[in-house]
N, C-alpha and C positions, 0 to 999 in steps of 0.2 A: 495648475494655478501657481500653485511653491515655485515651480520649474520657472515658469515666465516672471515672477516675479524675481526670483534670482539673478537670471540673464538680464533683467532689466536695471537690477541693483549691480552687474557685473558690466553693463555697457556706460554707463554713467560714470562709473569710476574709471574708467578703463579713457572716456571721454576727456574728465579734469585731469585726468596727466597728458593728454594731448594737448590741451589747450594753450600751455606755451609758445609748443611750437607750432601751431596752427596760427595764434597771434602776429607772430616772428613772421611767418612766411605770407599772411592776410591780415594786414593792420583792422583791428575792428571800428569799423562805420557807422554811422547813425544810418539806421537802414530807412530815413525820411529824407537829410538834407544830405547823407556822407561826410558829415565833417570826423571826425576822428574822434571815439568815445577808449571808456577804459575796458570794454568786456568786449566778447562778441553780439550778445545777447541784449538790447537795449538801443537804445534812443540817446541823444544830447539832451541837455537841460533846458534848450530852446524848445525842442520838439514834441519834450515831455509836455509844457506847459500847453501845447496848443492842441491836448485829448481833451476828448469832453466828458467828464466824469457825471452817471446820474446824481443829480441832488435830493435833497428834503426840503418840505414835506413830500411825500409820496403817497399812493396808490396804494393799500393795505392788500390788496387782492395782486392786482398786474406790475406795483412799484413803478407805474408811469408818474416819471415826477409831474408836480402840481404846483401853480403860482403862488396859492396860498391854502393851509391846511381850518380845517371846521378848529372851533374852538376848545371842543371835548371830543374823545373818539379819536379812533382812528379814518383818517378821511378814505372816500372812495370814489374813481374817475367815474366820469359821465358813460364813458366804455359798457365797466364794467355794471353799472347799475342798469344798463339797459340790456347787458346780454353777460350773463352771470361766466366769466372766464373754466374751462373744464382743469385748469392747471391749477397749480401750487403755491405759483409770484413766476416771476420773472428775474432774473441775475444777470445782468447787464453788466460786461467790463466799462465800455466807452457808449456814447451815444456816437452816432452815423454823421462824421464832417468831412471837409477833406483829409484831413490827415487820418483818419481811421480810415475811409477808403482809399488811400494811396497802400496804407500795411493791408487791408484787406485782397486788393488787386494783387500786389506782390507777392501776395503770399499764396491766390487760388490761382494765381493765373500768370504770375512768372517766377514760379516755382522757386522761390524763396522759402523753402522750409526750415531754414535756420529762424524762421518769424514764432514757428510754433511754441518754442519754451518761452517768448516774449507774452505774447497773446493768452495762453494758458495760464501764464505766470500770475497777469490782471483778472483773468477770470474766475480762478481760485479766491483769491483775497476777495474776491466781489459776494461768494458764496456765503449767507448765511452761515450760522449755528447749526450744525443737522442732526437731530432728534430720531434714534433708529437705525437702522441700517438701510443704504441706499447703494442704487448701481448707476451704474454710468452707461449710457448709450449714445452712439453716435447718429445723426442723422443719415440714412444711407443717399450713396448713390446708383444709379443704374449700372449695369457692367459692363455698356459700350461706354456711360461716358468716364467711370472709372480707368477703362481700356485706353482712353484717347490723354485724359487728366495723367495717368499714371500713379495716384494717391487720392483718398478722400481724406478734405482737410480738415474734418469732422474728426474723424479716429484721429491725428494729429493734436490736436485740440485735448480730445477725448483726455487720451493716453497721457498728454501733461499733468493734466487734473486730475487725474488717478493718480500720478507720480505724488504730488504736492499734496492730495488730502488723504491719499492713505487709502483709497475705494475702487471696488474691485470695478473692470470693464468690460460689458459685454458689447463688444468690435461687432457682431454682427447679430444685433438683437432686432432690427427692424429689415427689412429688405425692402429694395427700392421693383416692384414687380413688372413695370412696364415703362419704359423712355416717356419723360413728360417736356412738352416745349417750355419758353420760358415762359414766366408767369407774367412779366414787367408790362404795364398799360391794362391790363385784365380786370375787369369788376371783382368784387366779393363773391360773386355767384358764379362766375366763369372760372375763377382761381377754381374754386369747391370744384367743380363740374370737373373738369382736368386732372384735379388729382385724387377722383374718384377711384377707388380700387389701386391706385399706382403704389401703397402703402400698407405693408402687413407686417406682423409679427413674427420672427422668426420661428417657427414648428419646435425646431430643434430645441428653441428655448424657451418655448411658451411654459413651462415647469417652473423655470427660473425666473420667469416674468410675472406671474400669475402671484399678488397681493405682493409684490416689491413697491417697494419706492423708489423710482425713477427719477436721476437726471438727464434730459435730452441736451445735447451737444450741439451750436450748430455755429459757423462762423457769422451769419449777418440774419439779425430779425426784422425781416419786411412789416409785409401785411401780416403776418401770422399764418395763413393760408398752410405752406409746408408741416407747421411747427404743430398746428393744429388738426392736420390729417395724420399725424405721427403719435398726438395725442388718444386720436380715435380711435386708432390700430390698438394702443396700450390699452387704455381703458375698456375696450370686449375681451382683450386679453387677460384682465382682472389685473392688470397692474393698481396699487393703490393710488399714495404719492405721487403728479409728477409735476417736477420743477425744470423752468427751462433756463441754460445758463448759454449765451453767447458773448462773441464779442466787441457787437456792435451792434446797436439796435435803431431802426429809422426810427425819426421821432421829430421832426424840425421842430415844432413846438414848442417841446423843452427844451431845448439848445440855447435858448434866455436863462433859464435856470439850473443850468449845468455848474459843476464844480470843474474847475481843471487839475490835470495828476499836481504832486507835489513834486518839485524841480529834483528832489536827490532820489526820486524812485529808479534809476538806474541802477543806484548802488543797491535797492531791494531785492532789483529783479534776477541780481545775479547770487543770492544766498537761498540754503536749502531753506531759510529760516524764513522767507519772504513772505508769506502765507500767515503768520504772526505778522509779521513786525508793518506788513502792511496795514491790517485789520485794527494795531496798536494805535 
């Protein structure tokens, strides 16, 4: 763990002194419109503004934001009072528009992995106060379609938020056990059926899992379906805690009642300090 941690505090450094001349030779882009920004790592100030940030009041249980909050108390979705959530809350960077799925697409699916310290960057700042000690896991994928992907952009993800909060990662705490089709058009009960048995707990680290507190990793939350067979798996494993953090969550809904980033989060997302100065 020391080891990996080192090399990772060795490749980071080893990165900000490239980064001139990587500048010099790859002028940095707004990885949405292209217009020319000051970092590699970010968005324009046009582009920032058009994320959809969840708002308040919220969702005490799932943080689905809500048009309007009860008078006393803390309020709670129509969701969750009808089917009590097995999780933690929910940690939502953006909610699901086009501009979170253009970086989404770019990033699973045309291997834009320079998106990852962006995406992380927001995900982190999004995270609560954490009470305890907690681990980080990543959503798996299968090993033909890891094979065909070449990355799961899960660990990617993962591995930032470890960087920025300081918390250890276990890369393969869940296994993905059997190839599942897509989920997209599928009922609540066809989702379940499907990803029946396709989700387990890693053996090797049922030890390490067993009364943790878990965050699960994952880049877009649907239906919940994935997030919630992964909770299953954790929970017979005796995981305690677990909290889910992505980033980007469906939700059209609340997309009325979304916040948008604040225009100079560029200049946040490229400091080690970002993680404060966001939450500031």
């Amino acid at each position: 763990m020391e080891t990996r941690s080192f090399l990772g505090r060795l490749g980071h450094e080893v990165g900000e002194a490239l980064t001139p001349a990587v500048d010099l030779a790859f002028p940095p882009r707004c990885a949405l419109c292209g217009d020319a920004i000051a970092a590699q790592t970010g968005l324009c100030i046009d582009c920032w503004a058009t994320l959809a940030v969840p708002g308040e009041p919220s969702c005490r249980l799932c943080q689905r934001p809500l048009a309007t909050g009860p008078l006393d108390g803390e309020p709670v979705c129509a969701p969750c009072l009808a089917d009590a959530p097995r999780h933690n809350g929910i940690a939502a960077a953006t909610l699901y528009n086009e501009s979170s799925r253009q970086l989404v697409l770019s990033f699973k699916h045309g291997r834009r992995l320079g998106l990852a310290p962006v995406l992380a960057r927001l995900m982190a700042a999004r995270l609560p106060t954490l009470e305890g000690n907690w681990i980080l896991i990543p959503v798996p994928l299968h090993r033909l379609r890891l094979w065909k992907r070449g990355y799961n952009q899960a660990v990617l993800l993962a591995s930032g938020i470890a960087r920025l909060r300081g918390l250890p990662l276990l890369r393969e705490g869940l296994i993905r056990r059997k190839s599942t089709p897509s989920l997209g058009g599928l009922g609540k009960r066809a989702r379940a059926k499907v990803l029946t048995g396709a989700l387990a707990v890693n053996k090797h680290h049922s030890e390490t899992i067993r009364g943790a507190n878990i965050i699960l990793v994952d880049d877009v939350l649907t239906s919940g379906a994935t997030s919630d067979a992964c909770i299953k798996a954790l929970k017979k494993a005796g995981a305690n805690k677990i909290m889910v953090s992505c980033f980007a969550r469906v939700m059209d809904e609340a997309l009325d009642n979304a916040h948008h980033a604040a225009p100079n989060t560029d200049l946040l997302l490229n400091s080690d300090t970002a993680y404060e100065n966001a939450r500031g």
